[in-house]
N, C-alpha and C positions, 0 to 999 in steps of 0.2 A: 613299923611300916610294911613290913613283908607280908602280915595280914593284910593288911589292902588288898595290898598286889595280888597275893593269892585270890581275894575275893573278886576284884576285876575279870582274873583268869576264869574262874568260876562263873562266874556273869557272862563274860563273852561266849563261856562254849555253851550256854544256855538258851542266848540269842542264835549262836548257828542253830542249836538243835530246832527250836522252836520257830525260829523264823521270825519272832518280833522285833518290834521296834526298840533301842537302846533306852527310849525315854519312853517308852509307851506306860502308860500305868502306872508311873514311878510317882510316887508321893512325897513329889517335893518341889517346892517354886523358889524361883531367884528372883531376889530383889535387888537392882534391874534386872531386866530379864538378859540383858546384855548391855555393854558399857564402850564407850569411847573416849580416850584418856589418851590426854599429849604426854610426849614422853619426858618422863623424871615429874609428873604433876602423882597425888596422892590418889587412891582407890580404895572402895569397900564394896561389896556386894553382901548381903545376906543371905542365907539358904535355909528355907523352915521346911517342916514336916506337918501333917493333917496327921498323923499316927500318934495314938497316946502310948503307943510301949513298940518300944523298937531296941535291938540290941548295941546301936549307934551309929555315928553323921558324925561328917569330918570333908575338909576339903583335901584334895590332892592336886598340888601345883609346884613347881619349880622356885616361885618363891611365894612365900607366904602359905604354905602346908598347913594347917591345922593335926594333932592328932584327934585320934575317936574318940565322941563323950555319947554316952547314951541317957544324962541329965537332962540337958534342956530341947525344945522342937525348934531349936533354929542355931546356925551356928555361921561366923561373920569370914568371909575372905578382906583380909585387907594389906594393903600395905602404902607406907608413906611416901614410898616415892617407884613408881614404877620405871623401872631401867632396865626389861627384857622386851625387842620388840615380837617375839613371837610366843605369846603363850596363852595356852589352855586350862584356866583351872579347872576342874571336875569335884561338884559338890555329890556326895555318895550317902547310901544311908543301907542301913544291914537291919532288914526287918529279923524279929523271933521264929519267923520261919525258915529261917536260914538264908534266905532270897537277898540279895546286893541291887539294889537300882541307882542310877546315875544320873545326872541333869550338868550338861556340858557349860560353863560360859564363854559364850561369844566376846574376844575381847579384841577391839581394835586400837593400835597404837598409833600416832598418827604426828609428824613437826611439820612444819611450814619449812619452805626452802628459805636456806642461808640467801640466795643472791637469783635474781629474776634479770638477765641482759639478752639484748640484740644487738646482731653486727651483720657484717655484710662480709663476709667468708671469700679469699682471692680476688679480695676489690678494694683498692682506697682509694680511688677516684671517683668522680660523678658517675651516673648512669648515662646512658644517653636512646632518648627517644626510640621505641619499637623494640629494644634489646629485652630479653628476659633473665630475669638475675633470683638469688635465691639469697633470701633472706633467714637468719638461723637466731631462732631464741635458744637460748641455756640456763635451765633449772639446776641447781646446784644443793644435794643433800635435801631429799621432801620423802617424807614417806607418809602413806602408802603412794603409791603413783597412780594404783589402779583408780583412789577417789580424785583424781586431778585432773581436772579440765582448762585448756590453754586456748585463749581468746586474741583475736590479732585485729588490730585497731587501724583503718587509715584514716587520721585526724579524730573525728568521731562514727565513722561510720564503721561497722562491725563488717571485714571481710572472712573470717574463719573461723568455726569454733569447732577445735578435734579434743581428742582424751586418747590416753595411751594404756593400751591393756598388757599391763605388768604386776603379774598374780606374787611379787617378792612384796615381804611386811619389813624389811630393811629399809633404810635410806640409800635412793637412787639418783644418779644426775641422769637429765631425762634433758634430751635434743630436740624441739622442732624445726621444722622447714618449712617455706612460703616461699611460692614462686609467682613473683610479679612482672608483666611486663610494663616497664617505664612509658609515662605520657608524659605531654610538655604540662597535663593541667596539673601533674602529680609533683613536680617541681615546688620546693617549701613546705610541703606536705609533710606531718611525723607519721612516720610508724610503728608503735606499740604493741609488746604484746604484754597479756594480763594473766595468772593463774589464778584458780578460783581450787583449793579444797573443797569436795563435796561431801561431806559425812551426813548427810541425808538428815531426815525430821528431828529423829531423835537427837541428832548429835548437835554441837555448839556451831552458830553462825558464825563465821570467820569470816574476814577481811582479806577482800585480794590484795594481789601482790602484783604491782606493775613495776615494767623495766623502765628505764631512759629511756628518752624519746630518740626514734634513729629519724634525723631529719635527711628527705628526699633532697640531692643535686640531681636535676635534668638536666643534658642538654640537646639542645633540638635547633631545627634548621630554621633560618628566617623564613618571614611569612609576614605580609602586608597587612597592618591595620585598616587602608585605607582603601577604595578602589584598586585595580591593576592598571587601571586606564586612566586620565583624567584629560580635559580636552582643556586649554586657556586661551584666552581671546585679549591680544594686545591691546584691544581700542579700548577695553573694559579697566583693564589695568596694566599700564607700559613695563613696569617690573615684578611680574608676578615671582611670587616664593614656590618652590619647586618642594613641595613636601613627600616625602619618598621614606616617613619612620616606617619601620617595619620590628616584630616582634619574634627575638630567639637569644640562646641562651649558649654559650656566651654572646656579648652584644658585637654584632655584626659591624665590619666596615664598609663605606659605599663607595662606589662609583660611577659617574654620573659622563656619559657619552653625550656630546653635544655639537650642533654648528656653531656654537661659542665657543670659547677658551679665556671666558674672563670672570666664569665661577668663583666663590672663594670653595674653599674647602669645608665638605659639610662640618655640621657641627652633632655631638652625639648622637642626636637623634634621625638623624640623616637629612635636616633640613637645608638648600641650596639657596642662598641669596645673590643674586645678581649684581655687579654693579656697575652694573649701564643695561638699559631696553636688553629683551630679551630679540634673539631671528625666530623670524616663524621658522620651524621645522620640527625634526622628532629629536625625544630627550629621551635615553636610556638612562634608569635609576637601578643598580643591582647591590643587592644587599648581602654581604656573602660573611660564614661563618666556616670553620672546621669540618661541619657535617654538611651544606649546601649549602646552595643560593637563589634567588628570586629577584625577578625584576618587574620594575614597572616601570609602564612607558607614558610621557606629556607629550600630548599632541600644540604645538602652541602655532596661532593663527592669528594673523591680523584683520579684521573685517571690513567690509570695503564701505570706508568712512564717506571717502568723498563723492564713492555715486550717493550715497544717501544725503549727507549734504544738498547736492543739487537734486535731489529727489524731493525734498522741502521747501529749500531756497527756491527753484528754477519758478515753480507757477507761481512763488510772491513774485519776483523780479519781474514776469514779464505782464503779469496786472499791472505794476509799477508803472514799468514801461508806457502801457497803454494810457493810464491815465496822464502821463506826463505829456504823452505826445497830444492827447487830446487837449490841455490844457492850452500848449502851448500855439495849436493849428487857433483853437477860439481866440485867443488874443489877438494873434496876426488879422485876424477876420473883422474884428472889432475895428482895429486901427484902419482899416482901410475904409470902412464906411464912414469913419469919422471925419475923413482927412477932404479940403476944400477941393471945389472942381477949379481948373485954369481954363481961363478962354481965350482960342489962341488968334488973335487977329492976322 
């Protein structure tokens, strides 16, 4: 092997002096011309010659060396199980002119991480509404890293895609971070993240690797389903329901201000049943949780039944009236014309 190496040394100071290219001109092609190979999976590459008399071709690698034949135009790197992650073989060939050329292979090594997780870093309680928190995935043992791209999921919609530029051929645990700030619509929501190995055209399609889902807890302050106002009209209906749900996380409790005091006690969802007729006046309904509170107000009103009543009634009544009286004057009229004359002597 020290001839090689002599012949390398010979070779390199050939390209200082000249200035060429290391592969320029060199009559020799690999087959593949470069390989990508999971680690501990098998490997061959072949290296031939266009020259029919050469003094010989050999590879030079760390494992899997060949020594020099000058018999055949092609000569095989291989080995059964590849278990170094950074190496270079160099297929070489020693023409009769003394001359050494070299044809490098590109070799990439390449595992999928043991364990793809997300957590939430100085937090094991809920988030709550407006806060911003930082969410951390953990790859554990991938290499290369530089081919890795990390994808972050809320639900299905795709919020990030970065990759981490780390030029080590080793296995690396690799951190990312997502900084989200919490809404109440994000509340049940997962968030996911996914790595994708990319070993580009050439290399094998592979299958990402998703974490567990981190499910969102919000929580947020109430806030009214329903109008803030609502107006009620006794005449319409004597015991109207006082509905006051309102929507926040944790579920709010209510309180309901009133000229009454013979409410029952709302029921989950903050609805007020009466029981007995409600007083016209104002209803305060406040919905309060840990973070805030909101209120809304019934306005309730009884409408003025009775002027409308006789707003209806009054001109029947007094047609009534009329035709009664008239009736009544015709008869007396009648009777008197009928009745005999006395003569009074």
């Amino acid at each position: 092997m020290w001839r090689v190496r002599a012949w390398f040394l010979i070779f390199d100071v050939a390209i200082f002096v000249s200035g060429q290219s290391r592969n320029s001109s060199c009559p020799l092609e690999l087959s593949p011309s470069s390989v990508i190979v999971r680690f501990g999976d098998p490997v061959s590459v072949n290296c031939s010659t266009s020259l029919d008399e050469f003094e010989g071709m050999g590879w030079e690698a760390t494992e899997g060396g060949t020594s020099l034949t000058g018999k055949l135009q092609f000569v095989t790197w291989t080995l059964a199980s590849l278990k170094t992650w950074s190496i270079q073989p160099i297929c070489y060939i020693n023409t009769i002119d003394q001359i050494q050329c070299v044809q490098d292979l590109k070799v990439t090594v390449y595992k999928m991480p043991d364990s793809v997780s997300i957590f939430q870093p100085n937090l094991t309680g809920p988030m709550e509404a407006g806060r911003t928190y930082r969410l951390q995935c953990d790859i554990r043992n991938v290499a290369p890293v530089r081919n890795l791209s990390l994808t972050w999921y809320r639900g299905t919609e795709i919020i990030k895609t970065e990759m981490r530029y780390n030029d080590s051929a080793t296995p690396q645990n690799e951190s990312f971070s997502l900084l989200i700030t919490a809404k109440k619509e994000y509340d049940g929501l997962q968030i996911q993240c996914k790595v994708q190995m990319n070993l580009g055209v050439s290399g094998p399609e592979l299958s990402p690797i998703k974490s567990e889902p981190f499910d969102m807890v919000v929580h947020y302050p109430p806030s009214f389903t329903s109008p803030q106002q609502e107006i009620l009209d006794l005449a319409v209906d004597g015991k109207p329901i006082l509905n006051c749900s309102s929507d926040g996380n944790p579920q709010p409790y209510y309180r309901l201000l009133s000229p009454a005091s013979d409410l029952k006690s709302p029921e989950t969802r903050g609805v007020f049943r009466p029981l007995s007729p409600l007083l016209p006046g104002t209803y305060n309904c406040t919905a309060t949780n840990h973070l805030g509170s909101a209120t809304k107000v019934f306005i309730v009103h009884r409408s003025n039944s009775s002027a409308t009543f006789w707003l209806i009634v009054g001109p029947v009544s007094a047609l009534a009236l009329v035709l009664i009286g008239g009736t009544v004057w015709a008869t007396r009229r009648g009777h008197s014309q009928s009745s005999p004359k006395t003569n009074i002597l």
